[in-house]
N, C-alpha and C positions, 0 to 999 in steps of 0.2 A: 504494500500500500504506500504510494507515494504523491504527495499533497505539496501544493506551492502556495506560501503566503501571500497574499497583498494588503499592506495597509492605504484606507483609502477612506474619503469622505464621500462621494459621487452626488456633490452640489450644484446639479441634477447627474447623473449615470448619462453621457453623450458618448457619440461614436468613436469618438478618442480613446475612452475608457473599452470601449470593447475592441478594440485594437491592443490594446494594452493586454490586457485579460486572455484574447487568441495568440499571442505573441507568448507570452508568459507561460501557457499551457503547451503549445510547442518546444519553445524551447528549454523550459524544465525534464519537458517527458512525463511532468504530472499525470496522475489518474485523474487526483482529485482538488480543487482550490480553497481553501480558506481565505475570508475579506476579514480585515479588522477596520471595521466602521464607525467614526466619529458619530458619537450622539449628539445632542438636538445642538449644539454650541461648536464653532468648527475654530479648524487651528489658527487660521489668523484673527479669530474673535468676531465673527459674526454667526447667526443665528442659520442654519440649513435652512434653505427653499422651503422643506417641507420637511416633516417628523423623518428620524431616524426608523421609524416602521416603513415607512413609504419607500426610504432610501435601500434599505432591506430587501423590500420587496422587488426595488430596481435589479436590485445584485443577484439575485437569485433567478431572477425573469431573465438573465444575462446569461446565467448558467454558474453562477460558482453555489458551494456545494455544501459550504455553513456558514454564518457571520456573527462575527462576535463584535460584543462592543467597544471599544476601547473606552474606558471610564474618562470621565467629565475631566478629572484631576491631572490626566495627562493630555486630553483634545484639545485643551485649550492652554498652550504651550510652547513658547520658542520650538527649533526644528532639533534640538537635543534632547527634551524632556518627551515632545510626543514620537520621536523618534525610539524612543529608549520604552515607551511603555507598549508601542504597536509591538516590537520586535520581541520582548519579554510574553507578550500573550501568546506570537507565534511558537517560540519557542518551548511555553509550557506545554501549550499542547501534545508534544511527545507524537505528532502525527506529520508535522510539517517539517520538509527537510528543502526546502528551497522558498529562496524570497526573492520577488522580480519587481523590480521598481522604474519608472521612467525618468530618463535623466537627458540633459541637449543635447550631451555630446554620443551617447549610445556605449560607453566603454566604460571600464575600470579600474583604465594603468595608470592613472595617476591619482585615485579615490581609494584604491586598494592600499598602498604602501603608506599615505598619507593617513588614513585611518589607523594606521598601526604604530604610526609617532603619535599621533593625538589622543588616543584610549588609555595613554598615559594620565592623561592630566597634570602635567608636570607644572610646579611652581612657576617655573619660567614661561608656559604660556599666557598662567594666570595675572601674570605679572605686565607682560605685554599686552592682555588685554586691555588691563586696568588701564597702562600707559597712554593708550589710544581712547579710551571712555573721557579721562582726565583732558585729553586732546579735543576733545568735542564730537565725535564720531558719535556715529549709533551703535548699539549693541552686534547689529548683524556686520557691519562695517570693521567694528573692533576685532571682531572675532575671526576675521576672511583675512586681517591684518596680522593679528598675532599668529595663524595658523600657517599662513606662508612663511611667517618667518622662523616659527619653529620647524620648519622640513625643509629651511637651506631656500628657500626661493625666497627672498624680499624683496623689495622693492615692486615700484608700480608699474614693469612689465611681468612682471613674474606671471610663470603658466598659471602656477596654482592660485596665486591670486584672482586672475580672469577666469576660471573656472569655479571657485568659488563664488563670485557676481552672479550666479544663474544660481535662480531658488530651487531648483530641481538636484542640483551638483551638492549643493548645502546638505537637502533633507535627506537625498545617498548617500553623503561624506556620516551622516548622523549614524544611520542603520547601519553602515559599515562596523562602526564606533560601538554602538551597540552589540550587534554582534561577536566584538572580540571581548569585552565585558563581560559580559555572560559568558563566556567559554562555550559559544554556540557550534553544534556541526553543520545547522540550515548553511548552503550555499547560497551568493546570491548572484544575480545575472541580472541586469539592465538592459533595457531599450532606446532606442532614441528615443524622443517626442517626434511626433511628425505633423505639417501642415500649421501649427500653433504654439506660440507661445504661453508662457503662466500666466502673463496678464495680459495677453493682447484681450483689447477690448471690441475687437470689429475682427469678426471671421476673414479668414483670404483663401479661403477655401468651401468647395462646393457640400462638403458633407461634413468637414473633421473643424472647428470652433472650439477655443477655450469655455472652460466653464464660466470664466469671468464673462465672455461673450454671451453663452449661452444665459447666461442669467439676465445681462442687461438686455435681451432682445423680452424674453419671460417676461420684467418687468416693464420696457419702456415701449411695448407694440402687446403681444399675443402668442401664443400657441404655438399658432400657423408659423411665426417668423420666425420660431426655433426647431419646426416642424425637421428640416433636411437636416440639423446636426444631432434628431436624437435617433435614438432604436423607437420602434413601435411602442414597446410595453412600457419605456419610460411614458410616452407621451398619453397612455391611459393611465398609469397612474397618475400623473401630473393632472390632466383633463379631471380625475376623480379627487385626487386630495381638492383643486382651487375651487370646482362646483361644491363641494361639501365645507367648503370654510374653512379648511385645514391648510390654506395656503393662499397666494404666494408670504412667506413671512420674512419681514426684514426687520431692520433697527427699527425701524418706525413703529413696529407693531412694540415695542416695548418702550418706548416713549413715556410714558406718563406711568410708569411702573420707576424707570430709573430718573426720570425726574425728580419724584416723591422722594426715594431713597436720600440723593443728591442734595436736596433742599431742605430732610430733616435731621439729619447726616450732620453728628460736628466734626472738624477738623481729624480730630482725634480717633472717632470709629472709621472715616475716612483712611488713617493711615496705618490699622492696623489690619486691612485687607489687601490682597494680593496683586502687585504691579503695581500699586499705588506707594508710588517711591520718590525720593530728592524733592520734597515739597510740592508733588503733585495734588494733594490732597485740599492747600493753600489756593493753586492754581485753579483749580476744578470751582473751589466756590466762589473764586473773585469772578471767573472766567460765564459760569451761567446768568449773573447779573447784568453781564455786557451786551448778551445774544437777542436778536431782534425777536427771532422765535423760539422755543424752547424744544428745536430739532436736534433730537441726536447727531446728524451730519452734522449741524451747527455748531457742535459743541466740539464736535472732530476735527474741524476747519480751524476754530479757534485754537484750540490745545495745539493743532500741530508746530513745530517746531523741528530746524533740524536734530537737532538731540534726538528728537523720541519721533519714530515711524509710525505711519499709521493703524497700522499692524500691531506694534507694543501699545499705542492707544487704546484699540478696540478691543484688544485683548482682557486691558485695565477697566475697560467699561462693565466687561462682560461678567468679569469677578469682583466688580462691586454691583450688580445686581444680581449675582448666586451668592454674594456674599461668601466667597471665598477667602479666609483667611490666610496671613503668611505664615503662621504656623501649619497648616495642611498643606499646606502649596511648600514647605521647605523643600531643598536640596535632599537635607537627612532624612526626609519623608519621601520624596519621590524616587529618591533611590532605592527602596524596598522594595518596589516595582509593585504592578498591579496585584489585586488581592484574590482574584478568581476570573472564571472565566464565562461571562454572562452572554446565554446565547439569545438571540435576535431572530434568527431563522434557519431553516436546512431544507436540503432536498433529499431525494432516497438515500442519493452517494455519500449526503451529509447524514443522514442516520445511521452508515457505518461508521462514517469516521467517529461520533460520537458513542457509538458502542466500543470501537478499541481504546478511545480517551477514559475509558473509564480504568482500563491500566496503564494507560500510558501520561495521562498529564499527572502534572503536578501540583497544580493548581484547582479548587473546587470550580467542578462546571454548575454554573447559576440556569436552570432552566424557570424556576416558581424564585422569583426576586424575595417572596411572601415569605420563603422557607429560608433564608440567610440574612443574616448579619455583617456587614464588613463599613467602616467609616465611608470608605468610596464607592459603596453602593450607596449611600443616605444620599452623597451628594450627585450620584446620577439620577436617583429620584427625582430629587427635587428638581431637577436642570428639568427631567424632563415634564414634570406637574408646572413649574414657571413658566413652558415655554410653549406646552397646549393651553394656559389659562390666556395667552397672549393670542388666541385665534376671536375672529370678530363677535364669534357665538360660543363660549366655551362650554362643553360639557363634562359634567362629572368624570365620563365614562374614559374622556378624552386625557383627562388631569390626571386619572389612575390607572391609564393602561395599561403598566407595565403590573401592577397587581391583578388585575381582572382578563387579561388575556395571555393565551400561550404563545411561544415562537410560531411566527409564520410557518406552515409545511408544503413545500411545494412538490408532491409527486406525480406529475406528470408523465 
């Protein structure tokens, strides 16, 4: 029995992603695929299109074969942290011996060896990172700077620096990383990307659009206009969550949920949650009083700065309305890696893989949420009851899904 992992949010599942997925299966030689899928909260701090069931349900209509969650505490996290928790669930599992990722350049002669200076963590890069934080950079900036210069390449043509610049090279260079940490045996194998960039915002292609694309067409047109870059069965689930109210959801739709927070919020409960760092907590409430309206973009727009990315922004937004604290968000906390293995949905192939998991992980498999305990299950609850109560009509049923229903089954 041989299983390939992919960690993945599919913020909608478009033809990219199943290019990715058919690539992946061939050239692992997989039987079977495991998805580790970000819940209702994604990694650069915004809220999924649509529930993580929906998205579940994309992954499985696609063909993979079980999806597990990746908890809240690592999804919404720089490309080290959710890096480090996708590849720890893969690897509990005790089923999965290959991981395939997409990355610009398609290779990994120089993410390979560079991964294996950096999994050190050596004083000396932490030290040049700081060097460059102190300098004014960003966090992803400081770290693409320290990282070349601890593996012999400095300065501003260096290869690994320019490969580092590509978000895709980053979150491989992480799983790499991960991987040697754990004393993992998963191999892993990369793809190019093809046809689109991570952020391009306008398709240049006839079928294959980033998901950034595909979202803005979702939101600023219809259906129809992201009709050619999806698969079919994305585009009825999609058709069925936004007819049913369960979508499209953005920051807006939490508006006046993180407003409240924000305006009854002192300083002080402000800065003992997570990302909210170097007197951002200051900044936040001088900065809502300034705003014409009291738009989340508004508030992103304002706070930007080069210092802090948009991304480390919305990230900070997102855990001060889960109310994520920096004592659960620590270092010496997320290193203990994820706490079980909560599954989402399976197909037949995925029902055996889950019968040999039952001697092979290592990790408790979560099928009834009802029936475990663990701190980072509370906080995917809750992520996910905050984030159905954010739908136009919300229902009970919707807030408690994860107790009142089972994994999706798909045996076709």
């Amino acid at each position: 029995m041989s299983a390939v992992g992919l960690i993945v949010e599919y913020n909608p599942l478009h033809n990219g992603h199943v290019h990715h997925y058919t690539r992946a299966k061939e050239i692992s030689g997989a039987e079977y695929s495991v998805a580790i899928l970000s819940g209702p909260f994604l990694q650069r701090g915004e809220p999924g299109i649509v529930s993580k069931f929906a998205r579940a349900e994309m992954a499985l209509a696609m063909g993979a074969d079980l999806v597990i969650e990746l908890p809240a505490a690592y999804a919404v996290q720089p490309a080290e942290w959710f890096a480090y928790g996708g590849v720890a669930l893969l690897h509990a599992t005790g089923v999965v011996d290959s991981l395939c990722f997409g990355t610009e350049s398609g290779t990994l002669d120089l993410l390979l060896p560079l991964s294996r200076i950096l999994a050190e963590e050596s004083q000396e890069l932490q030290e040049e990172i700081s060097f460059y934080l102190r300098a004014g950079m960003n966090y992803p900036a400081a770290y693409s700077r320290a990282a070349a210069a601890a593996a012999g390449y400095p300065g501003e043509e260096s290869e690994v620096l320019q490969i580092l610049q590509k978000p895709n090279h980053t979150l491989g260079l992480h799983y790499l990383i991960a991987l040697h940490r754990l004393k993992s045996p998963i191999r892993p194998f990369t793809i190019p990307r093809i046809h689109a960039g991570y952020h391009d915002e306008m398709p240049a292609h006839s079928a294959i659009a980033s998901a950034t694309a595909v979202r803005r067409m979702l939101l600023e047109q219809d259906l129809s206009a992201a009709a050619p870059y999806l698969p079919e069965s994305t585009l009825q689930i999609l058709s069925r969550e936004f007819r049913e109210g369960r979508g499209p959801v953005t920051w807006d739709s939490f508006r006046g949920t993180l407003m409240h927070i924000l305006l009854t919020s002192s300083p002080q409960e402000l800065e003992s949650l997570h990302e909210v760092t170097e007197g951002l907590e200051h900044r936040l409430r001088r900065l809502i009083y300034s705003l014409k309206q009291p738009q989340v973009d508004e508030l992103l727009k304002a706070l930007k700065t080069k210092r802090y990315t948009h991304t480390k922004l919305q990230r900070m937004l997102t855990h001060i309305l889960l109310r994520h604290t920096k004592e659960q968000m620590s270092p010496s906390a997320l290193s203990q890696g994820p706490g079980y293995l909560r599954v989402l949905g399976f197909s037949r192939g995925g029902q055996k893989l889950l019968k040999t998991m039952k001697k092979t992980a290592s990790l408790p498999v979560i099928v009834k949420p009802s029936s475990f305990e663990h701190p980072q299950l509370t906080l995917d609850l809750r992520a996910s009851a905050a984030y159905a109560n954010a739908f136009p009509g919300p229902e009970v049923h919707h807030i408690f899904r994860d107790y009142m229903e089972a994994p999706i089954r798909t045996f076709d």
